[in-house]
GUTOR-598403 format. One line per field, with one value per residue (C-alpha): residue in three letters; residue number from 0; x, y, z; chain. Coordinates in steps of 0.1 Angstrom, whole numbers, plus 2048, in hexadecimal, padded with zeros to 3 digits. Example, Ala and Ser with C-alpha at 12.3 -4.5 7.8 and 13.67 -1.06 7.14 Angstrom:
<lumnus>
residuo	[ALA, SER] .
num	[0, 1] .
X	[87B, 889] .
Y	[7D3, 7F5] .
Z	[84E, 847] .
cadena	[A, A] .
</lumnus>
This chain:
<lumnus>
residuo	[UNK, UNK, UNK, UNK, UNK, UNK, UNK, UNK, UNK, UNK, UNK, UNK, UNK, UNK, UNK, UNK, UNK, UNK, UNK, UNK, UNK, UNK, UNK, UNK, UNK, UNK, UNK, UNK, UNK, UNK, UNK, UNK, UNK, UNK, UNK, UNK, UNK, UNK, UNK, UNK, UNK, UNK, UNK, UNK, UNK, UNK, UNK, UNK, UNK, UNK, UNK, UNK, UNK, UNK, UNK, UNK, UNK, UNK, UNK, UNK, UNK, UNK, UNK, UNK, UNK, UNK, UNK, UNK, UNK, UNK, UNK, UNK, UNK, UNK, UNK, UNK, UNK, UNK, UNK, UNK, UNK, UNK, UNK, UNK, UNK, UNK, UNK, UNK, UNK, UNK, UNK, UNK, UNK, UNK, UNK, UNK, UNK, UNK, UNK, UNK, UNK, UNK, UNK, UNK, UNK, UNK, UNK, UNK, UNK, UNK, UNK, UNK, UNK, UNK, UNK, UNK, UNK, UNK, UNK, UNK, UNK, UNK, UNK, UNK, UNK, UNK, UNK, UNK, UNK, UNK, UNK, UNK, UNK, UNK, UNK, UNK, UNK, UNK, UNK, UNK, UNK, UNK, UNK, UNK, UNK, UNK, UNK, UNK, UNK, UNK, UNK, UNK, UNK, UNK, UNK, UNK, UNK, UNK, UNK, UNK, UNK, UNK, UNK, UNK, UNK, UNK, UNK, UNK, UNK, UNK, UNK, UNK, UNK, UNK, UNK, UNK, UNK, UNK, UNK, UNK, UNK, UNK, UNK, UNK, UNK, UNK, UNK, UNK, UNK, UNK, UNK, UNK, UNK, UNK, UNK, UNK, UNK, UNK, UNK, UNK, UNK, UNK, UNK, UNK, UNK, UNK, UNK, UNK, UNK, UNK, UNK, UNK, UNK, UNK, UNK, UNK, UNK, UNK, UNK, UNK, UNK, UNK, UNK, UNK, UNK, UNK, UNK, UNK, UNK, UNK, UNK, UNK, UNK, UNK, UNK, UNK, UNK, UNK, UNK, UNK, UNK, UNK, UNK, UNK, UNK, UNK, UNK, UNK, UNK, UNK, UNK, UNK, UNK, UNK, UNK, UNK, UNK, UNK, UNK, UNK, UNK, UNK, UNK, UNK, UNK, UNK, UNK, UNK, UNK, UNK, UNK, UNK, UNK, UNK, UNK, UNK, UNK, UNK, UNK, UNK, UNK, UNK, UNK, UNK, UNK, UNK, UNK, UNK, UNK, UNK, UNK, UNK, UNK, UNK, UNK, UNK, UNK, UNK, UNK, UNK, UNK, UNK, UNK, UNK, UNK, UNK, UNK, UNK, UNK, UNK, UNK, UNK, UNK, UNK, UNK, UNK, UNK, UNK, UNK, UNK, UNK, UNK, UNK, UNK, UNK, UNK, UNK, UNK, UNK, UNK, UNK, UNK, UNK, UNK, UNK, UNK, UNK, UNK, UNK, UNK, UNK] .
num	[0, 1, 2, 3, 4, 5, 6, 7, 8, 9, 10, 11, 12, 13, 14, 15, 16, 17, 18, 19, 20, 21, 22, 23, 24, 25, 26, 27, 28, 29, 30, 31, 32, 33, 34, 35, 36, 37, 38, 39, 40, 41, 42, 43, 44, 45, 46, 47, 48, 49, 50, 51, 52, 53, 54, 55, 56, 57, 58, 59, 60, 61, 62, 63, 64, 65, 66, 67, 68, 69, 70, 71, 72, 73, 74, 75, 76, 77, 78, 79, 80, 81, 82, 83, 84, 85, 86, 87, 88, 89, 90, 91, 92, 93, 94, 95, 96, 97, 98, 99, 100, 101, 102, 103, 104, 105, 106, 107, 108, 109, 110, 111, 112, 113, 114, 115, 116, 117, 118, 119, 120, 121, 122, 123, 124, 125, 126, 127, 128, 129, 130, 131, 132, 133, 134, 135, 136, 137, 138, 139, 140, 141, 142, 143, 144, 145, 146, 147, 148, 149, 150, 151, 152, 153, 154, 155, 156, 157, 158, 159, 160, 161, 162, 163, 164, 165, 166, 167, 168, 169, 170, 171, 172, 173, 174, 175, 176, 177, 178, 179, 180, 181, 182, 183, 184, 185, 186, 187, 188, 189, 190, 191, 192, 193, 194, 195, 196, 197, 198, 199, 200, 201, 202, 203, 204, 205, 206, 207, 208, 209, 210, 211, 212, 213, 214, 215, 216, 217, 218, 219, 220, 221, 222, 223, 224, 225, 226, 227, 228, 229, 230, 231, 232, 233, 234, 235, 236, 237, 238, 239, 240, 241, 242, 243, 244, 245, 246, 247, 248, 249, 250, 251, 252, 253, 254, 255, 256, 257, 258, 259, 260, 261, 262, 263, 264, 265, 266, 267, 268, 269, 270, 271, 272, 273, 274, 275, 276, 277, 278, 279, 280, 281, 282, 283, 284, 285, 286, 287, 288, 289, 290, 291, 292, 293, 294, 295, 296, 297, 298, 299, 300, 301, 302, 303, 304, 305, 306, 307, 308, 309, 310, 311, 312, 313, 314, 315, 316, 317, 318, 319, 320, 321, 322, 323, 324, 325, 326, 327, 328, 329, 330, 331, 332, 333, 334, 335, 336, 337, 338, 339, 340] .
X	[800, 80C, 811, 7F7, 80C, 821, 800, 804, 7E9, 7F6, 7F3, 7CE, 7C8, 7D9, 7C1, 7A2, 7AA, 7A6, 7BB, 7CF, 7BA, 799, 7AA, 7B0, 790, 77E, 798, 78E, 76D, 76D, 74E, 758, 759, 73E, 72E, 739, 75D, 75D, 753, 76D, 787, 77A, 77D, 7A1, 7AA, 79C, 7AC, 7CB, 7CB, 7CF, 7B5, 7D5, 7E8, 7CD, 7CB, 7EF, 7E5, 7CB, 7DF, 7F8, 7D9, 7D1, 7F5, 805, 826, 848, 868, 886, 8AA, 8C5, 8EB, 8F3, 8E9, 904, 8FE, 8F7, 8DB, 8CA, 8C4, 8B4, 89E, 891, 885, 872, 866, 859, 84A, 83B, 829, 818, 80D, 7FD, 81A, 832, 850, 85E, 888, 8A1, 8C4, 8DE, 8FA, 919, 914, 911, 8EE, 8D6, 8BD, 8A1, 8A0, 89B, 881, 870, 86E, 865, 84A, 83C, 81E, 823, 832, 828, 849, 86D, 884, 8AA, 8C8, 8EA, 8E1, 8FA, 8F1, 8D7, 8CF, 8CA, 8B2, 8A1, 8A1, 88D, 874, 86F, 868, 84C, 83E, 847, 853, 874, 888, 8AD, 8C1, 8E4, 8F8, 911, 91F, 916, 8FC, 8D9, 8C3, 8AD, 892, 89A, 88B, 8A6, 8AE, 8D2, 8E5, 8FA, 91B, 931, 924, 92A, 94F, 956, 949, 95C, 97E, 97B, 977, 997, 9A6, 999, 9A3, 9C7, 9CE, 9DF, 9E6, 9CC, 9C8, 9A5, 993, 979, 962, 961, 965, 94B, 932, 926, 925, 94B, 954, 93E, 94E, 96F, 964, 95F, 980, 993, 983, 986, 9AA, 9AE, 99B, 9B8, 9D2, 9DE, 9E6, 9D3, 9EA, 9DA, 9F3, 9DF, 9BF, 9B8, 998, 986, 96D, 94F, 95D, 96F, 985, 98B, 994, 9A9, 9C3, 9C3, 9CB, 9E9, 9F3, 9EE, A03, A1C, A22, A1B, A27, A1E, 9F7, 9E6, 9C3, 9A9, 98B, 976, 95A, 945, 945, 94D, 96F, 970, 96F, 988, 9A1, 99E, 9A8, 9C7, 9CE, 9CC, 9E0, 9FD, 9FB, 9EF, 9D2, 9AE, 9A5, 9C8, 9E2, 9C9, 9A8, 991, 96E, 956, 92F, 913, 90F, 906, 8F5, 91A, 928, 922, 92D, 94B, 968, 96D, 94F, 952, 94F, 93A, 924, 903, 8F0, 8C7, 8CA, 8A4, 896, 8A8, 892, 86F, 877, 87D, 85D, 845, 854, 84F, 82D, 824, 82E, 81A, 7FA, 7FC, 802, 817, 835, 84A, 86E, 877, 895, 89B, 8BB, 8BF, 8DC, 8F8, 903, 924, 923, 93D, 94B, 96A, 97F, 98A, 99F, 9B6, 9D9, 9F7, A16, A20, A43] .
Y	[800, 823, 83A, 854, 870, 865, 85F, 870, 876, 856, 840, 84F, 846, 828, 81C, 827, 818, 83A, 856, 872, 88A, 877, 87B, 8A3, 8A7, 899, 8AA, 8CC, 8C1, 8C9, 8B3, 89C, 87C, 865, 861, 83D, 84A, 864, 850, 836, 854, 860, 844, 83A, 85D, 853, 835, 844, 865, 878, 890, 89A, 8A9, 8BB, 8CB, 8D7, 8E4, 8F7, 908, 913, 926, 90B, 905, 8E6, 8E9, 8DC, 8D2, 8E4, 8D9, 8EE, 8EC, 910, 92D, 936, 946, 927, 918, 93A, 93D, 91C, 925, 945, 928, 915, 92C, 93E, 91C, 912, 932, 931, 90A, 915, 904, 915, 90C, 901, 908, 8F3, 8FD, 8E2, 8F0, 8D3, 8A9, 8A0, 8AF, 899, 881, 891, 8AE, 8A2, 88D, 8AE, 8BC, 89C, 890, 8B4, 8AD, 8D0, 8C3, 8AD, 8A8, 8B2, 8C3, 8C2, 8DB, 8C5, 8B6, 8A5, 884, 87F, 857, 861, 879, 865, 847, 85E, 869, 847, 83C, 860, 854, 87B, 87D, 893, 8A3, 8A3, 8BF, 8B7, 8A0, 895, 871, 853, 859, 854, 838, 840, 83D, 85D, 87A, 896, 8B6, 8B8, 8CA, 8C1, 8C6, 8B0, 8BD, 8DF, 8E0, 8CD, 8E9, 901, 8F1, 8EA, 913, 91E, 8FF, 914, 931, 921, 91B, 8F7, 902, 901, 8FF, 8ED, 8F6, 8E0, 8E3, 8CC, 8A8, 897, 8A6, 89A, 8BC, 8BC, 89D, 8A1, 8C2, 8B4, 897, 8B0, 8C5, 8A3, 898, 8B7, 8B7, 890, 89C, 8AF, 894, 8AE, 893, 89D, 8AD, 8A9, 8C6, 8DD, 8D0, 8DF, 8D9, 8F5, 8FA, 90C, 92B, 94A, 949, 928, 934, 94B, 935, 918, 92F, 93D, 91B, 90F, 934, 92C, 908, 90F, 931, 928, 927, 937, 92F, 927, 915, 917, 8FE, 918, 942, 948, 935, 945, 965, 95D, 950, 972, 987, 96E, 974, 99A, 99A, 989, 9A9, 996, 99E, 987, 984, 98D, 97D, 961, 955, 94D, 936, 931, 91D, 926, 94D, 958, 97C, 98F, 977, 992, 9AD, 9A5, 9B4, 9AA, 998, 975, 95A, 93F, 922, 926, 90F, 91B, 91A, 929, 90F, 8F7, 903, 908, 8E2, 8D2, 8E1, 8D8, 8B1, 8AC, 8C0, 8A5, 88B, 897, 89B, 877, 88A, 870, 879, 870, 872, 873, 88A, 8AD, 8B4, 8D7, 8E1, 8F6, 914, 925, 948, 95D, 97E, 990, 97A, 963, 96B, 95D, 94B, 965, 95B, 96D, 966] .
Z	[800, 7F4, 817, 816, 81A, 7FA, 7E1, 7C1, 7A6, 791, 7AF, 7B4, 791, 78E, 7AB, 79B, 776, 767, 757, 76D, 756, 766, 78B, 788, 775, 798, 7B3, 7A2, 7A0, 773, 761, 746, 75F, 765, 789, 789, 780, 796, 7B7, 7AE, 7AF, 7CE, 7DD, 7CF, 7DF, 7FE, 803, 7FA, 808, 7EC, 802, 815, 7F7, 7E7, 80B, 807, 7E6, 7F0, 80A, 7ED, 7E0, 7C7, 7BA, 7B6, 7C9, 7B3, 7C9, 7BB, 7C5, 7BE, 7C7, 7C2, 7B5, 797, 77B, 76B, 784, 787, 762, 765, 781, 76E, 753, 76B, 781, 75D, 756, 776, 77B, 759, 760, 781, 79A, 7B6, 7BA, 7DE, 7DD, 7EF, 7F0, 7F3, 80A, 801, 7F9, 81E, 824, 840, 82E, 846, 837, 815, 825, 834, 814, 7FD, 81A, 826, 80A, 7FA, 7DA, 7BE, 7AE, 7AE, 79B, 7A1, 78F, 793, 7B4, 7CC, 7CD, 7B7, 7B8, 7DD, 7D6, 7BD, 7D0, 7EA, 7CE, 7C6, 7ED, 7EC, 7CD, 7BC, 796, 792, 778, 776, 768, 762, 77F, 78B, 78E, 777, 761, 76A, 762, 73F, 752, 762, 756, 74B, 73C, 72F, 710, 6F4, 70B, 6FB, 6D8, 6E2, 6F0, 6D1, 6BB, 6D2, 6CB, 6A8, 6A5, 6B6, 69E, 67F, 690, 68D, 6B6, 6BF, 6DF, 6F5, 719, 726, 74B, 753, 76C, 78A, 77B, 792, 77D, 75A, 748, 74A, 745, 725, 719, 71F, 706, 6ED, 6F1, 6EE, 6D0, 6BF, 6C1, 6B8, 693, 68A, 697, 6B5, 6D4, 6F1, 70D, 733, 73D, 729, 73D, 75F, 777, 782, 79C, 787, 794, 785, 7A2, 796, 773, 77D, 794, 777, 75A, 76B, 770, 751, 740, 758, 748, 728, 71D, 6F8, 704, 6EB, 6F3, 715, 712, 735, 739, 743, 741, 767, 761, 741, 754, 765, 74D, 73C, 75C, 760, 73A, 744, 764, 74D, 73A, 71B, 70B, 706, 6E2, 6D6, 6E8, 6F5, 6EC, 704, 703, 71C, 721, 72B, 71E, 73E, 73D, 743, 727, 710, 728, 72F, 721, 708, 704, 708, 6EC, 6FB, 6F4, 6FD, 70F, 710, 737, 73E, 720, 732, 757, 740, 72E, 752, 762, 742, 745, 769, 767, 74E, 760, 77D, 769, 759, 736, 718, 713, 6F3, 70C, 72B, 71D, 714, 703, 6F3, 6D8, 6E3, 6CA, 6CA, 6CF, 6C0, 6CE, 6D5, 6F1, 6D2, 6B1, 697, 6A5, 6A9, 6AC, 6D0, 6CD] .
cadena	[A, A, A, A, A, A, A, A, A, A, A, A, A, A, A, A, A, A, A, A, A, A, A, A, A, A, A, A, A, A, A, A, A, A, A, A, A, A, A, A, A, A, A, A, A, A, A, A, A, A, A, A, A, A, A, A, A, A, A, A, A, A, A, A, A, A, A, A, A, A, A, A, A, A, A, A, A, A, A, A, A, A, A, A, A, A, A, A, A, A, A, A, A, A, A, A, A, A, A, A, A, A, A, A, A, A, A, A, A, A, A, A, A, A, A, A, A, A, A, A, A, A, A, A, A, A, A, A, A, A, A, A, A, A, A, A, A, A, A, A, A, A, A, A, A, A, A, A, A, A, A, A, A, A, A, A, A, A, A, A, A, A, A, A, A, A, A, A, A, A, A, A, A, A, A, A, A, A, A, A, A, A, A, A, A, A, A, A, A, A, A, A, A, A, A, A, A, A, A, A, A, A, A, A, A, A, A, A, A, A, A, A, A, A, A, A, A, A, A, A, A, A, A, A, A, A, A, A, A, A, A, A, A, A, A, A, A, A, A, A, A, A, A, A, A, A, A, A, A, A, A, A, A, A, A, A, A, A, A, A, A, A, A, A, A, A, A, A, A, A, A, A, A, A, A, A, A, A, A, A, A, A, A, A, A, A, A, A, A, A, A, A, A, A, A, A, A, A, A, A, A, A, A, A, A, A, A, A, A, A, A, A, A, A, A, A, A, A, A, A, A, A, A, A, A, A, A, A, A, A, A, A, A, A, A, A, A, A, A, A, A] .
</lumnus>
């Protein structure tokens, strides 16, 4: 038997032998459902409690309530929140925010949150340990979206929302190739995480397509910061004075790469050429302004809300997975190879 406090509206109409359309019809008391229907849902809610969560969302002032688990709030995960919180207003839901402060936070309080009754689903930007979470939203009975992780990939029957990383680092390289560059130096982000391992992928098989042997000197881990940027860029200048290019595997890095380029009393665009991802909103601010591969971050927060939303509602689905394109974004922190010497 399903706990009543953990009954979803799939369990409801998986009790009663009817459609999740035919449940919410009934619980917001629409027509369109036959008395006989109708007192067979009413009666599946009863016995499962259902009762309880409609309570909760008639507290919320007739909003559905949508877990969201984030692990920061950079540049990157509060583009995607603008996205969802976008989508989730305009399909009638609040959202209900939970900061992770580090990987070692108590299972109780995921439990508070997944357990209080207040939300449907849940939706998770790079979690720490996601197959715990999941595991937990499997023991509550709540759908969830993943966007991004880190760790091992995640089962296919795991509903995510991910980009063409891999695709889009290789473009990246392949550009400061044509632009004539051979040397170039690679921060990734942390290497716990998929998204970097990904982009590295790309940067390594770019250079294998024109025959250039991959060098791990010129590859540095970063932290997802620009502080982070900064300190490996002057390592990597300080061991290899013929540098003529940076790739960052994400604008904040990026950012920082270019003041370490600046600091050496070299110049970005010029003397070095410098990528990041993401194209953050001071991408193009930034002096100069920062080539980039875009990732559609707030798509990304709009795509994760509609999937779980359908999910909660019963709604077919053609995928469990949302991948968008990448695009390369060309500006002023990248030029033609020159010779510094």
């Amino acid at each position: 038997m399903i706990p009543k406090s953990r009954a979803t509206l799939k369990d409801v109409a998986k009790l009663a032998q009817v459609s999740a359309k035919s449940v919410s019809r009934v619980i917001n008391n629409e027509g369109g459902v036959s008395e006989e229907t109708r007192q067979r849902i009413l009666a599946a809610v009863s016995e499962l409690g259902y009762v309880a969560n409609t309570t909760a969302k008639n507290l919320r002032g007739g909003a559905a309530g949508l877990g969201l688990i984030v692990s920061g709030f950079e540049d990157y995960a509060g583009q995607i929140i603008r996205g969802m919180s976008q989508a989730a207003q305009h399909l009638g839901y609040n959202l209900v925010l939970y900061v992770q402060h580090g990987d070692d936070q108590p299972i109780e309080s995921y439990r508070a949150l997944l357990g209080s009754g207040l939300i449907g689903g849940l939706l998770m930007v790079v979690p720490y340990d996601y197959e715990r979470l999941t595991d937990l939203c499997g023991e509550y009975h709540l759908p969830y979206v993943l966007v991004d992780y880190e760790g091992r990939p995640p089962e296919p029957e795991v509903p995510t929302v991910s980009v063409t990383n891999r695709k889009g680092m290789l473009e990246a390289t392949r550009y400061l190739v044509a632009l004539g560059h051979r040397r170039i130096g690679f921060i990734t982000g942390l290497m716990s995480m998929a998204s970097a391992r990904e982009r590295l992928q790309g940067y390594q098989e770019a250079l294998a397509e024109i025959g250039l042997t991959f060098d791990p000197s010129l590859v540095a881990e970063g932290q997802w910061t620009r502080e982070s940027g900064f300190a490996q860029t002057q390592i990597l200048m300080h061991h290899h004075p013929d540098l003529s290019a940076i790739i960052a595997s994400d604008d904040l890095m990026a950012m920082g790469a270019s003041d370490a380029v600046k600091e050496s009393h070299l110049r970005v665009g010029e003397d070095i050429s410098i990528i990041g991802f993401d194209d953050i909103p001071s991408a193009a601010s930034a002096h100069p302004p920062l080539t980039t591969v875009r990732q559609p971050m707030p798509l990304m927060g709009q795509a994760s809300v509609e999937l779980l939303a359908a999910l909660l509602e019963g709604r077919p689905l053609i995928s469990l997975h949302r991948e968008f394109p990448t695009e390369l974004i060309i500006r002023q922190s990248t030029a033609r190879y020159k010779d510094r010497a």
